[in-house]
N, C-alpha and C positions, 0 to 999 in steps of 0.2 A: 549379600551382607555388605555395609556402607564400610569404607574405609577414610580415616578421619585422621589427621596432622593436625598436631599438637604442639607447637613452639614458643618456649617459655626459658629463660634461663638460669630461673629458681629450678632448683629440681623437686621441692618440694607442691612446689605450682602443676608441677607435668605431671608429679606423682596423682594429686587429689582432681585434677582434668580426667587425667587416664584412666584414672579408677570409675570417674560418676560414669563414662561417658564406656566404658566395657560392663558395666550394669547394666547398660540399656543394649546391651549384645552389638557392639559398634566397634568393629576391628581398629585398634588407635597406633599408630606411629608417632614417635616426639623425637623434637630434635632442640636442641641449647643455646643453639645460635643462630643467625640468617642464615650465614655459611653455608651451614650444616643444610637449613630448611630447602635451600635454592637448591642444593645439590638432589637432597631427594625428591620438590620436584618437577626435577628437570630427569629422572629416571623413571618417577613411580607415579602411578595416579590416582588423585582422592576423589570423594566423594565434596569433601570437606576441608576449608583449613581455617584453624585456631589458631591465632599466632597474640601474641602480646606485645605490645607497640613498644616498649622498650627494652630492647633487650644485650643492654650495654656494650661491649666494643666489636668492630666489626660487623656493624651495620644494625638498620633496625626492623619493625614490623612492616614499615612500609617499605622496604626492600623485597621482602616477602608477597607481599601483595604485588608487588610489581612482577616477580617471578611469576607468581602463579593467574596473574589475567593473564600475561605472555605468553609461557606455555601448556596452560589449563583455563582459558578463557570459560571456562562452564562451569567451574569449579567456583563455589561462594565461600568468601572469604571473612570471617569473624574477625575483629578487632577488638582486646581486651585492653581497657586504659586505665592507668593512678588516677585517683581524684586529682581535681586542677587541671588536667588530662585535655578537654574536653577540645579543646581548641583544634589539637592533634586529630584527634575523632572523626572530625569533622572533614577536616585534611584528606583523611584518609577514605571516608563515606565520600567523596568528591573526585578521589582515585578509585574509586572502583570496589571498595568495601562493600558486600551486603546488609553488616551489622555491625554495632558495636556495645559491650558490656564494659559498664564502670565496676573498679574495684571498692569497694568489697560488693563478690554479687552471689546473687542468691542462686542456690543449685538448681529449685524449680523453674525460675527463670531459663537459665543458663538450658536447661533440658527442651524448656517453648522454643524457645532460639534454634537451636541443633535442628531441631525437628520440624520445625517453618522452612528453615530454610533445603534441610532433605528433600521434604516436600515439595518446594518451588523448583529444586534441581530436577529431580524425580518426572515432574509434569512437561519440565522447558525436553527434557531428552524424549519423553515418549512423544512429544510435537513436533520436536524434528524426526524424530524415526517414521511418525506416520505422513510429514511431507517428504520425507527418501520416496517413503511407497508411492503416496500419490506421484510424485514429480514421476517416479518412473512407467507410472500404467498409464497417466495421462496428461503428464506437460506441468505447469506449474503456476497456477495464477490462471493470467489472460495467452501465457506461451504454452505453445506446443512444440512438442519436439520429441521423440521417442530415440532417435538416433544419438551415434556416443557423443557427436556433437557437442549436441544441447543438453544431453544425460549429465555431462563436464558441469556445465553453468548451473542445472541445476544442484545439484553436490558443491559447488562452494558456494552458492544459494544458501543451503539450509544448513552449511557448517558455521556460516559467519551469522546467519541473521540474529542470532541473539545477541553479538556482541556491539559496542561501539567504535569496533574499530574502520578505519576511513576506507572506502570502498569506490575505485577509478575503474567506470565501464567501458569498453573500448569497442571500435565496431564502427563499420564503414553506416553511412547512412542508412536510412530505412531499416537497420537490422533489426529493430526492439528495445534500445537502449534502455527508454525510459520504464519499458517492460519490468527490465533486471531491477530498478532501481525500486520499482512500485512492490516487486514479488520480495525482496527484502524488509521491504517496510510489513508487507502483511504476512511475511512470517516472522516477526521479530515483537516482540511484546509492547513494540509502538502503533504497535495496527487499529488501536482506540484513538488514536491522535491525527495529528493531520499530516498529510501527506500534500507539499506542497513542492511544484515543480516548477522552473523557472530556465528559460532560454536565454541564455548569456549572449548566443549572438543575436538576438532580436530584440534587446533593449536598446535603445541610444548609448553612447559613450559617458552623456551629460544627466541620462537617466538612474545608468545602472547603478549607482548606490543608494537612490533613492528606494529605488524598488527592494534591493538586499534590507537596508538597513533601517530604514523609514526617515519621515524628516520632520523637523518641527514647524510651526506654524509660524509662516516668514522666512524659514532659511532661505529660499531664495523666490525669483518671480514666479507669480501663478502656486506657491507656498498656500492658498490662503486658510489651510486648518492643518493640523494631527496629522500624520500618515504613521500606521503601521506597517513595515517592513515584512519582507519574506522570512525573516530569520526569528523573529519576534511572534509572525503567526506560525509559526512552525515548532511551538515551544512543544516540549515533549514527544515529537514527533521525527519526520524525516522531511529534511528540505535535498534538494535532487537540483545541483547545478548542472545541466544541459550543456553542451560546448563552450565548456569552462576557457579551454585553449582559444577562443575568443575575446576573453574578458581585459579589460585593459590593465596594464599593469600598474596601475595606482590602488585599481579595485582590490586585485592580487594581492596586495600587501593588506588590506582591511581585512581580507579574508583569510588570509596567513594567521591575523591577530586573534579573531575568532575562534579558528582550529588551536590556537596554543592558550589563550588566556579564557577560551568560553564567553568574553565578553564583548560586545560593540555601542555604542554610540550612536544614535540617532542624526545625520544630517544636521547642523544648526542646534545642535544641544553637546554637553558636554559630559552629561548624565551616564553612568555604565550601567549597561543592560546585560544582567546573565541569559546565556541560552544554551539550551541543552537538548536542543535537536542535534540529531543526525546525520553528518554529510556525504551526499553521495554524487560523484560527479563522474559526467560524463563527455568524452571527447570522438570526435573523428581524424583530430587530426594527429600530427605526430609528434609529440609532447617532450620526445629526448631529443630532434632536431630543434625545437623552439629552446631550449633551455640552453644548448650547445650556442644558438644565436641570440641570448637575449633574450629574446621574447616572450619567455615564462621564466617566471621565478625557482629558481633549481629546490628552493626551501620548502615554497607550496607543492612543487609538484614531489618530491618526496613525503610530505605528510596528506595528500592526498594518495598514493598509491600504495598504503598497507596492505592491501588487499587488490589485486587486477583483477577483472572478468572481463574474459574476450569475448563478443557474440559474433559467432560467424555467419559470413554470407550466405546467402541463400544457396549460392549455388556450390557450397561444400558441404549440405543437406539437403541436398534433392528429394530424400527419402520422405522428410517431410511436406515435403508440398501437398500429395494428395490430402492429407489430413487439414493443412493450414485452409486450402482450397477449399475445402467441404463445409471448415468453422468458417469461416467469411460467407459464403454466401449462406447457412443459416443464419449466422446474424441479421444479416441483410434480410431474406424473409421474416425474420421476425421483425424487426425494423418497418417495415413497409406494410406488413398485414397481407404478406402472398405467401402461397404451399411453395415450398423449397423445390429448390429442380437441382434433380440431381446429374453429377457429370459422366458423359461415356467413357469408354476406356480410352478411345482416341483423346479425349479432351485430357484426360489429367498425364495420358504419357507423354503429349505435346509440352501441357503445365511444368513435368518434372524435367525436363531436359533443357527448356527453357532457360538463359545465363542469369537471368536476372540482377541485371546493373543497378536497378533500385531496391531490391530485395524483397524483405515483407509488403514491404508500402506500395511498392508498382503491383507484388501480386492484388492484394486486397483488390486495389482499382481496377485492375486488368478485371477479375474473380467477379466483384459489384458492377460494372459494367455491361461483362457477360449475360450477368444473372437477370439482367432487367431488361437485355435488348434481346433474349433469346427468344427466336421464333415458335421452337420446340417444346415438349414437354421437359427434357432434358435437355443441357448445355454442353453443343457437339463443339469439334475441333474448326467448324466455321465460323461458330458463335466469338470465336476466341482474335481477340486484334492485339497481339503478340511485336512489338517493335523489334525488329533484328535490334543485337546487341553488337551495335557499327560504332568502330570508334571510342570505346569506354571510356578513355582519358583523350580521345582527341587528336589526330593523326600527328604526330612528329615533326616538330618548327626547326629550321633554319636554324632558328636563334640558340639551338638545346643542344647545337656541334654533333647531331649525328652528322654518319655520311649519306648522299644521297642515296648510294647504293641500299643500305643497310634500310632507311628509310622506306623506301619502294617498295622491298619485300616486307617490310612488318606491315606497309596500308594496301598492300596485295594480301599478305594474310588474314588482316582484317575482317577485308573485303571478302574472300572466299568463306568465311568462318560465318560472316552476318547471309551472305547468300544461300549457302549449301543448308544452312543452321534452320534457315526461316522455309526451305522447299521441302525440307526434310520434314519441320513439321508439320506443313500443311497437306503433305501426302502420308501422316500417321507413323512416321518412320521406315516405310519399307524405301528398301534399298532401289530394288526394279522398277517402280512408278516413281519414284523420284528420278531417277538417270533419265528416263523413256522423258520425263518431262522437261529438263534442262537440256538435253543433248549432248548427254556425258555417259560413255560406254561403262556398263554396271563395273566392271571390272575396276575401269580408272576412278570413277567415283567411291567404291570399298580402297582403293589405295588413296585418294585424295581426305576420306573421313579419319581414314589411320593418322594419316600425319596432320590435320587439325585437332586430332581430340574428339571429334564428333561420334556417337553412336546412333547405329539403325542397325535394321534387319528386315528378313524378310521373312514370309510365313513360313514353317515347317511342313 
């Protein structure tokens, strides 16, 4: 049974709402003021909210609407206006309203209305319920990930993708950024639209607004026609800023304007363009050191982060590698027009233990690599050219005030970690053909793996 809020500060209003709308068997709560509305809810949850855009002291309808996108983001909000009204209407249909009925309005109307919009709620929740499901039996989109990991990203995946609100990916390279950014859009009712993505650090300086915003015919050299901008083709859709935290800070502020007024200007024009794509951005670097130093705008990067999703590295999901490893190289035979070869058990335990400093992206290539130089019918742990993970950030400068001491052992640790790591896997993980092969007594080498972190074993 729907549960429906009702906010009106005639009582005679709430009374003849409350009555059409418990005819149609629809549980109603009313409340007389915003006051009152925001308080219940921020307790209670509708199906529905009716509110009427004026509703004299202490605030109005669109305080209400503001309430309930906040804390009922799924929750479709009616707006009831006086004639002359319309302006407001509009106002409010541009905040986030699903509807709005002028006074005097008719009850059959007013009943279509309820019941479109039940329906539109009723369909958006049973789509996200059935991507929970999918996300959890098989990843989401173009990701996989079955572990709680990625189970995480998918769950604020499919809680946010209906909304509008501003959505910052985070995540060392290679992890799938643009993954996160793609699976929002195609689960979010922009998925008919376009989905357009754009690499902030690989524009020019002198480029990037052109390419954001587009530019008139002549604004500057080599101008010589129209250009459509990224934010302009991405009308109704989702545009996906890529390492935004590269962008220059002039751009920043064009984009600031954007995220708060909806609208920008073309390069060399003076014209304002509404846009009502989607923003989604993403960074690897660290966004609250840059803001601390200048170097990102403290204003964008809070209205850019309503929303975080963190994708973690590869290597605090091991669990998934076999699975990610298996999707890559079928794509790869279907790509190519060869029978899939499948991996041994030594190939994928080497895979999952593997540190992987580039993450998805070094797997894939490592994975298509494999798949096309393999000798075999399947892809052993020979097939496999595995770089030790030596050095991830780069042994320890002089210039960075450690001390030498401290120094030595971290690029002795290193160094043990990328050695032992890479013998380990090319002998399958057992413990005694690895020792017997470097000339380290089994015993010292199970105490040398304990204090790196490393795992092996040997058969039972």
């Amino acid at each position: 049974m729907t549960r429906i809020l009702v906010v009106d500060d005639e009582a005679a209003m709430r009374l003849a709402l409350s009555g059409l709308l418990r005819k149609e068997k629809h549980v109603v709560e009313t409340a007389s003021s915003a006051k009152e509305a925001i308080e219940q809810l921020a307790g209670e949850s509708f199906d529905l909210v009716i509110t009427d855009l004026a509703l004299g002291k202490g605030g109005s309808g669109l305080d209400v609407l503001a309430e309930a996108r906040r804390s009922q983001p799924d929750t479709p909000v009616v707006v009831i206006t006086a004639q002359g009204s319309e302006k407001v209407a509009v106002e409010a249909m541009k905040a986030g309203a699903a509807h709005y009925v002028p006074k005097p309005f008719d009850n059959d109307e007013l009943r279509l209305v309820v019941a479109r919009e039940l329906e539109r709620t009723r369909i958006a929740r049973e789509h996200r319920l059935l991507l929970e499901r999918v996300s959890r039996e098989r990843g989401m989109g173009a990701m996989v990930g079955s572990g709680r990991a990625m189970q995480a990203v998918f769950d604020v995946i499919t809680r946010v993708a209906e909304t509008d609100l501003g959505v910052l990916v985070r995540g060392e390279s290679g992890t799938g950024k643009e993954l996160v950014a793609q699976a929002l859009h195609d689960a979010s009712g922009r998925r008919a639209r376009p989905f357009i993505a754009v690499n902030c650090a690989a524009i020019g300086k002198e480029l990037v607004e052109s390419e954001l915003f587009g530019h008139e015919k002549g604004a500057f050299t080599g101008a010589d026609a129209r250009r459509v901008g990224r934010f302009e083709a991405a009308a109704g859709g989702t545009i996906f800023l890529d390492e935004i935290g590269d962008m220059p800070a002039d751009t920043q502020a064009k984009v600031l304007r954007v995220l708060e007024a909806r609208t920008f200007e073309r390069v060399g024009s003076t014209t304002a363009i509404r846009t009502d794509a989607r923003v989604v951005a993403a960074t690897h670097r660290d966004l609250e050191d840059d803001v601390r130093t200048g170097r990102f705008r403290e204003d964008l990067y809070y209205r850019l982060k309503v929303i975080e999703v963190v994708v973690p590295p590869l290597r605090e999901r091991s669990e998934d590698v076999p699975a990610l490893a298996t999707l890559f190289a079928r794509r790869l035979a279907e790509r190519i027009g060869r029978p899939q070869r499948p991996f041994t058990e030594a190939a994928l335990a080497a895979l999952a233990r593997h540190a992987w400093p580039g993450n998805v992206r070094e797997l894939r290539h490592v994975v298509e690599q494999a798949a096309v130089l393999a000798a075999g019918e399947a892809i052993d742990l020979s097939d496999l050219r595995l770089t030790p993970s030596r050095f991830p950030s780069g042994p320890p400068s002089a210039s960075t005030g450690v001390q030498f001491a401290d120094a030595k052992r971290e690029a002795i640790e290193a160094f043990e970690r990328a050695w032992i790591g890479q013998a380990l896997e090319a002998h399958g993980g057992n413990v005694s053909r690895t020792a017997a092969a470097i000339g380290i007594a089994r015993q010292s080498l199970q105490q040398k793996l304990k204090e790196l972190g490393l795992r092996g074993g040997d058969p039972s």
